[in-house]
Backbone as a ProteinNet text record, in pm:
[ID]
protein_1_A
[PRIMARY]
XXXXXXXXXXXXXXXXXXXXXXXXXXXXXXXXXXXXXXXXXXXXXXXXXXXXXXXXXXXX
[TERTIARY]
-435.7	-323.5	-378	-321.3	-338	-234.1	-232.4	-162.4	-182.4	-118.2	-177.9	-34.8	-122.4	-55.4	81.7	101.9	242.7	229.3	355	396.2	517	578.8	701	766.1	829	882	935.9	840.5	840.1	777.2	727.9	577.2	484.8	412.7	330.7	314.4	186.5	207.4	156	8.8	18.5	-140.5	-112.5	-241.3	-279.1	-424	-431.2	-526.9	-472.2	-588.1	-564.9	-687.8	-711.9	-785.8	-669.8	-682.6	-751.6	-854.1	-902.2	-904.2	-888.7	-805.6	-925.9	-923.5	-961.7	-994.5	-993.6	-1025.8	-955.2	-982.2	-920.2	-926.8	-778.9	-771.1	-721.6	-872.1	-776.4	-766	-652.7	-624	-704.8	-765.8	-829	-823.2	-825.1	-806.8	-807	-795.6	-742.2	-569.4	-532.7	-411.3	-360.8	-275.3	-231.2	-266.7	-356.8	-451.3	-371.3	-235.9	-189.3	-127.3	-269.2	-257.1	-144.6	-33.6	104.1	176.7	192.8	263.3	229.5	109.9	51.4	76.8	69.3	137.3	266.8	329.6	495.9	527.8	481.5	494.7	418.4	308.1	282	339.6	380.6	490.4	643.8	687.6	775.6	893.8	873.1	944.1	940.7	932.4	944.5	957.2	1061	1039.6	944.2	889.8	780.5	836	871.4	996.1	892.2	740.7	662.1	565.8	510.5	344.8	423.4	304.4	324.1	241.8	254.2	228.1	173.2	73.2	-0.1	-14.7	63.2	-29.3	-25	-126.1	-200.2	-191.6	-184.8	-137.7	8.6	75	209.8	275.9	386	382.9	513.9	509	637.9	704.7
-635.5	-627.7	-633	-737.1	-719.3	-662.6	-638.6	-591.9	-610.3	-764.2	-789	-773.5	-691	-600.6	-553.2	-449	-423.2	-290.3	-294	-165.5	-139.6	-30.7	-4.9	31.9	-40.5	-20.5	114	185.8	293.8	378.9	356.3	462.3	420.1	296.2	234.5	129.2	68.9	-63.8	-130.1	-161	-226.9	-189.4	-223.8	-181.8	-281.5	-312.6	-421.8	-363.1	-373.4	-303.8	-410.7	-390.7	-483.4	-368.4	-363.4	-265.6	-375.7	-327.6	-454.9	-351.7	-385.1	-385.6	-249	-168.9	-29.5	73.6	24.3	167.9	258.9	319.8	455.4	477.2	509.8	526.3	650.5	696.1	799.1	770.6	836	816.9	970.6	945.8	1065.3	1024.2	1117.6	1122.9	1230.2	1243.8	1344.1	1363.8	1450	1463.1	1342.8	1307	1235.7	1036.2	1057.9	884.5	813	855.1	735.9	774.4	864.1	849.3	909.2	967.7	1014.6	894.8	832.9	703.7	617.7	580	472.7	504.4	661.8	673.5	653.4	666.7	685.2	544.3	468.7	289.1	276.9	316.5	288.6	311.8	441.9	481.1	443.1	375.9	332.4	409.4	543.7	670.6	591.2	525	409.2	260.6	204.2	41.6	14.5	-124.6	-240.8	-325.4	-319.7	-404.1	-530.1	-541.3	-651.6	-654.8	-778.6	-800	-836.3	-843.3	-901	-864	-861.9	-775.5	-904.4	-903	-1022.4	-916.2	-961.2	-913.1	-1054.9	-1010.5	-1106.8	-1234.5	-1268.3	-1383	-1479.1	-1341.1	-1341.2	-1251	-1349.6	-1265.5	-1189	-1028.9	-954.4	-918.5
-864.6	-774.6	-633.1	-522.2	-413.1	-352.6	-219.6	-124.9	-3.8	46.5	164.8	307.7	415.9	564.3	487.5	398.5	333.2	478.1	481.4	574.1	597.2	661.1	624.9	773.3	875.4	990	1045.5	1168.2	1197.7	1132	1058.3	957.9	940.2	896.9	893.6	909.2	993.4	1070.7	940.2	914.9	798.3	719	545.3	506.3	405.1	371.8	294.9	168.8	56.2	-40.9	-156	-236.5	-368.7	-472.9	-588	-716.6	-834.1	-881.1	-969.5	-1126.1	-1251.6	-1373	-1401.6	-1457.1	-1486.9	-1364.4	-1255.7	-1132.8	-1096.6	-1057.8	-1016.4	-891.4	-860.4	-691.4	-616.5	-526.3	-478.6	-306.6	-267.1	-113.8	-52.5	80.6	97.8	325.5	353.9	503.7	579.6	732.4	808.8	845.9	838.1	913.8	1046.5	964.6	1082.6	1053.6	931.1	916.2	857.3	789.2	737.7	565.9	552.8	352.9	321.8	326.4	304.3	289.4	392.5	421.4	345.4	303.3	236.1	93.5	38.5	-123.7	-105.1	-13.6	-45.4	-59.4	33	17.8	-123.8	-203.9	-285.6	-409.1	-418.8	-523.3	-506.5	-429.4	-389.9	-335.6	-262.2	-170.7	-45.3	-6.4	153.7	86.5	127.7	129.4	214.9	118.7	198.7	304.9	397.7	490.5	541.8	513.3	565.4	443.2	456.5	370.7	205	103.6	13.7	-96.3	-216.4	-346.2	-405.8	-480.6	-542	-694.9	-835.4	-916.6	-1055.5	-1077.3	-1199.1	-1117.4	-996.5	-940	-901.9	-900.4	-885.2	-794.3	-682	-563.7	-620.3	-564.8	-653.4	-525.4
[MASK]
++++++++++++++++++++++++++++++++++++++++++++++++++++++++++++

């Protein structure tokens, strides 16, 4: 799965990550860096209002 500049207007400008098929991901930061924002867009608690979702090679 890619995730290319997804972000969500007025919370997060934009973030680009690539999940490749057995890893494990954890989000880790300081107060204030982002990682709240970036699970909630990831679990889907914020719409993606920009950027684009690539999985198996298919834009979702």
């Amino acid at each position: 799965m890619k995730q290319k500049n997804i972000g969500c207007t007025g919370k997060l400008n934009s973030v680009d990550l690539t999940i490749h098929k057995g890893e494990v991901i954890g989000l880790g930061g300081l107060l204030g860096s982002g990682r709240t924002e970036t699970a909630e867009l990831l679990f889907g608690v914020n719409p993606i209002t920009k950027g684009e979702i690539v999985i198996n090679g298919k834009k979702s």
